[in-house]
N, C-alpha and C positions, 0 to 999 in steps of 0.2 A: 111811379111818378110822384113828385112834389116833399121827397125825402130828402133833397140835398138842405144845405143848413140855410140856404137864402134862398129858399123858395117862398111865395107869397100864399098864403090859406087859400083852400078852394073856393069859389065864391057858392053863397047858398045854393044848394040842389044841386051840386055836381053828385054824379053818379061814381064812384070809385070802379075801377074794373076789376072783374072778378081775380084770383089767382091763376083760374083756367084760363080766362082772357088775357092775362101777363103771360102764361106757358106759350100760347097762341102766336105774342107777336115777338118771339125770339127768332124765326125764321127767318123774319123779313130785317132784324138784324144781322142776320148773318148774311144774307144777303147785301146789305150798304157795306160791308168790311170786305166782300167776297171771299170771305169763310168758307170752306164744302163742309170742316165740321170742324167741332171744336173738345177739349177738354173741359167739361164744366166743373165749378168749383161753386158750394152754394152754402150758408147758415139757415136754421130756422125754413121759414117762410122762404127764402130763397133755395133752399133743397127739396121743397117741397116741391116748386115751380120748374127746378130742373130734372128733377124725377118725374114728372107728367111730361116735359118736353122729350127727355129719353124716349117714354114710354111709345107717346103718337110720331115720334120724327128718331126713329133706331138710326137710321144712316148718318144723322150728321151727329152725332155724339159717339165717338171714340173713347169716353172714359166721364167718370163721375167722381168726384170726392163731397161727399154730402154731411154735413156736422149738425149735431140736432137736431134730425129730419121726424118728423111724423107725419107717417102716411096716412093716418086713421082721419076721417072728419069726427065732429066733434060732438058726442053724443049729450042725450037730454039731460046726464045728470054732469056734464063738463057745463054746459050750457047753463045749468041753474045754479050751479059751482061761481061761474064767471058773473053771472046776475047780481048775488050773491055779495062778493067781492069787489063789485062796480057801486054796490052800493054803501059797504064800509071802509072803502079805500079809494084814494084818486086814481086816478087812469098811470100816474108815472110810477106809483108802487104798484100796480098791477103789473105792467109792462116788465119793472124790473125782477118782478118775483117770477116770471117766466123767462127772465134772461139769467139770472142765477140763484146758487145754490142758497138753502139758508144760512146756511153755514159764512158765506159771504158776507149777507145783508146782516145778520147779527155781530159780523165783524165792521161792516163798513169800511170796506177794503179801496184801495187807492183807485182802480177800476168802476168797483161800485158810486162812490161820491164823483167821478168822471161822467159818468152815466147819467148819475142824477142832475147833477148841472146842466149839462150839456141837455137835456128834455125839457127842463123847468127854464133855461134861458131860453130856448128856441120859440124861434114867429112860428112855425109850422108845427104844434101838437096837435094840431086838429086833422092835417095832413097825415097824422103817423096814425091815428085812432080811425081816419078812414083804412088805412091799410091794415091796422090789425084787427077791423070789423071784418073786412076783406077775408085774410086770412084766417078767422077763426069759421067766416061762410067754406069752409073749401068743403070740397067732396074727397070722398075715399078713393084712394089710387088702385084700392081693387085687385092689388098684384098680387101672384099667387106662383110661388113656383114650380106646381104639379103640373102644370100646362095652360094655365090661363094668363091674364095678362102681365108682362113682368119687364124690370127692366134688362136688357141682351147685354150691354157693353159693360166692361171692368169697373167695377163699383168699391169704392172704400168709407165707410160707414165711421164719422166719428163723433165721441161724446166723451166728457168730464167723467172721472168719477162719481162726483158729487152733483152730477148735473141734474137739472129737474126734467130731463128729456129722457134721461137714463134707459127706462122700460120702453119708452117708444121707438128707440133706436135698434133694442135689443128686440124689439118686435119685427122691424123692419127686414132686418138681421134674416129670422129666422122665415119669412116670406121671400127669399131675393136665392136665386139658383147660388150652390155653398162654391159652383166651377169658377164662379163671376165676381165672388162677393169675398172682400176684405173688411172686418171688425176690429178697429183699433178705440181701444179702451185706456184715456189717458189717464194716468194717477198724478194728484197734486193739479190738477187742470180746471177746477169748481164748471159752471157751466156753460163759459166762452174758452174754448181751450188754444185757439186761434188768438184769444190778446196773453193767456196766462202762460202758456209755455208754447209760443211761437217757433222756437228752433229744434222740438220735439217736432211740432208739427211738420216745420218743412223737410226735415228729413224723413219722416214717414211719406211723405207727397213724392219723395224723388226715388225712395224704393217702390212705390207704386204706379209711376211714370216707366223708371225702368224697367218693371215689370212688363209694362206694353211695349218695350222696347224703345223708346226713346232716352236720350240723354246717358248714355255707356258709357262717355268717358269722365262721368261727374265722381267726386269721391264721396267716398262715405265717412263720415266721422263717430265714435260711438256717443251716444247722448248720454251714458250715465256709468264708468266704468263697473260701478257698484250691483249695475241691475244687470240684467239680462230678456232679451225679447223673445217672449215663447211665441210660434208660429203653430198653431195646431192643424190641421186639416189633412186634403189627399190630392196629392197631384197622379195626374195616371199616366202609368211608364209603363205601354203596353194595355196587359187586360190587370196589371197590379198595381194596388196603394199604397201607399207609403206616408208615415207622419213622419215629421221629425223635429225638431228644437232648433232653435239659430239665436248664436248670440249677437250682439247690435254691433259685434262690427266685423261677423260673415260676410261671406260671398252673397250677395242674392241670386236667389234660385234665378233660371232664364225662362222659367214657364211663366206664360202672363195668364195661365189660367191656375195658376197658386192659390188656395183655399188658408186665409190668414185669419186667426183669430189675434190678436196681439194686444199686451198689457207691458206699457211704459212708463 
């Protein structure tokens, strides 16, 4: 709440709701749409929030693609880290230094000076510092996938090369069942890879949609003749594994429990 660009400040002592509190009342949206489930698509703080809603509401999420995500809460030396930082930098070079790479912000990229404006003109920065107080209170999702809690449905995990999310993704990764779980690692992407190589993106979205079987008569285009898409994992054909290679403009596999590691 209070993120859209003309929204008015909270007025003093609003309480912000927690991120567990926002996972909470995604039900009761999907309920006003009459949704029974949906495909969630989520950045940041909103992967995080759709990864706990998975987690307590499996039925109605049929698939995941989460960018950025950190499962972890945020421990005492992140914490004296952000103290730290809050108090030699403003709140809009904080935000930005977790939204991208340095590499970015030392360039001052067309993106980034997009960013910065658009924070520094806005009525509502007080509205965005309650959600990223929000955000940095979250809890650990706790997922574990030797049999404790985890998320069930088709998951695709993505992050920049040069992202500053990079290890928590790749943590994420390696907590999340490898039957369920898709790793696409974009190169050339810094840390929003959703605005920096979009038509990467959506074509990874639709080999992973078709994966669950939707959308089979969409085509595929290759995104880079030059590159090539390594697929590493196991899909089980019987009681046997098998890896293999695919390049970006194969057949996609029909199993939707495909094990992908992928760099583009």
């Amino acid at each position: 709440p209070g993120q859209e660009d003309t929204a008015p400040p909270f007025p003093l002592g609003y309480q912000y709701p927690s991120v567990e509190q926002l996972s909470e009342m995604l039900p009761s949206v999907l309920q006003h749409f009459k949704f029974r489930s949906v495909i969630g698509v989520g950045v940041g703080a909103g992967a995080y929030i759709l990864a706990r809603y998975a987690i307590d509401y499996p039925d109605q999420v049929e698939g995941l693609v989460l960018l950025n995500i950190d499962p972890n809460a945020k421990g005492w030396m992140d914490w004296a880290a952000a103290k730290i930082s809050g108090l030699t930098s403003s709140f809009t070079d904080v935000l930005l230094s977790h939204l991208f790479s340095q590499e970015e912000l030392s360039n001052n990229s067309d993106v980034v000076m997009s960013f910065r404006r658009r924070l520094s003109s806005g009525s509502s920065l007080s509205n965005t510092e309650m959600f990223w107080n929000s955000y940095n209170s979250r809890r650990d999702l706790e997922i574990d996938r030797t049999g404790g809690k985890t998320i069930k449905c088709p998951t695709m995990l993505v992050v920049g090369d040069q992202a500053p999310h990079e290890d928590t993704v790749v943590d994420c990764n390696s907590k999340l069942s490898p039957t369920q779980t898709s790793f696409l690692k974009m190169s050339d992407a810094g840390g929003q890879p959703q605005i920096s190589q979009p038509g990467k993106l959506a074509e990874a979205f639709k080999y992973f949609v078709q994966g669950m079987g939707y959308m089979p008569a969409a085509g595929m285009t290759r995104l880079s003749r030059s590159r090539t898409t390594s697929l590493s994992g196991a899909s089980v054909d019987g009681s046997r594994s098998r890896s293999r290679t695919l390049s970006q403009g194969s057949d996609l596999p029909s199993s939707p429990s495909q094990t992908m590691e992928v760099s583009c």
